[in-house]
C-alpha positions as CSV (number, residue, x, y, z in Angstrom):
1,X,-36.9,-31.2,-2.7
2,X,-35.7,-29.4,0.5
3,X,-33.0,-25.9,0.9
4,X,-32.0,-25.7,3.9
5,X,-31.2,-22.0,4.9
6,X,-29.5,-20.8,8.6
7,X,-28.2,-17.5,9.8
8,X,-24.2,-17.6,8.6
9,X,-21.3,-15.3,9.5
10,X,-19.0,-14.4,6.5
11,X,-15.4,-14.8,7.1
12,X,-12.2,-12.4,6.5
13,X,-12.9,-13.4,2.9
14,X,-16.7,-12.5,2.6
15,X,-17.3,-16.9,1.9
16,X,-19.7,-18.6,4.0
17,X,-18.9,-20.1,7.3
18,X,-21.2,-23.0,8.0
19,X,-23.4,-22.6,11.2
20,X,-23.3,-24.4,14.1
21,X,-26.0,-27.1,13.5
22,X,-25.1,-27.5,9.6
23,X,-23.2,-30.8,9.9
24,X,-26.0,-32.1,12.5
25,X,-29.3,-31.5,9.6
26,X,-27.0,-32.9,7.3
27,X,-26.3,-35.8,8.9
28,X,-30.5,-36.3,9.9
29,X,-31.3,-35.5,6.3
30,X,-29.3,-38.1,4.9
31,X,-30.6,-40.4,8.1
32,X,-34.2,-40.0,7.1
33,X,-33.6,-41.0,3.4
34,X,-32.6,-37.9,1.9
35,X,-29.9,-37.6,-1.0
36,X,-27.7,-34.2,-0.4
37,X,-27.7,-32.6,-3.9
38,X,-26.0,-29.2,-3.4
39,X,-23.6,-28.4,-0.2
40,X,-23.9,-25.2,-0.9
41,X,-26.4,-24.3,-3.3
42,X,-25.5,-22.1,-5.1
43,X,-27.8,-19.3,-7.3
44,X,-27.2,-16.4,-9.8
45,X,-30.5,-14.3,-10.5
46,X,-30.2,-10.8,-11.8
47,X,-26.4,-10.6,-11.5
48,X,-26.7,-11.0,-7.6
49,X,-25.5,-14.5,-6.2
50,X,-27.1,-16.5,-3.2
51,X,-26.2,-19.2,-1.6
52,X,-28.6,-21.9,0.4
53,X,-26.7,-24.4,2.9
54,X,-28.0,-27.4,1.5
55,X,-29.9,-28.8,-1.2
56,X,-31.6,-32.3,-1.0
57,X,-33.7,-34.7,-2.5
C-alpha cells in the first residue's frame, strides 16, 4: 500500500486544492499497476482530521 502526500494550499473554504503534480503520480501510479483506493484519504485520530492525496494498492 502507498499515501501519497504533497505540500497543498487550502482554498477560501479551508478544502484541499490538489497540487500541481497530483493528476501526473496519479496517472503513473495507475500506469505501473497500481489500483487508486482513496483520492483523498481521508483520517480521523483524536478528534483531528487529516487528509493524504492518494491512497493506492
Amino acid at each position: 500500500m502507498i499515501y501519497w502526500r504533497s505540500l497543498k494550499l487550502l482554498n477560501a473554504t479551508h478544502n484541499m486544492a490538489k497540487d500541481l503534480y497530483h493528476e501526473q503520480v496519479k496517472r503513473a501510479l495507475e500506469k505501473d499497476g497500481w489500483q487508486i483506493t482513496h483520492d483523498p484519504y481521508e483520517l480521523r485520530i483524536g478528534g483531528v482530521e487529516m487528509y493524504i492525496d492518494i491512497g493506492a494498492e
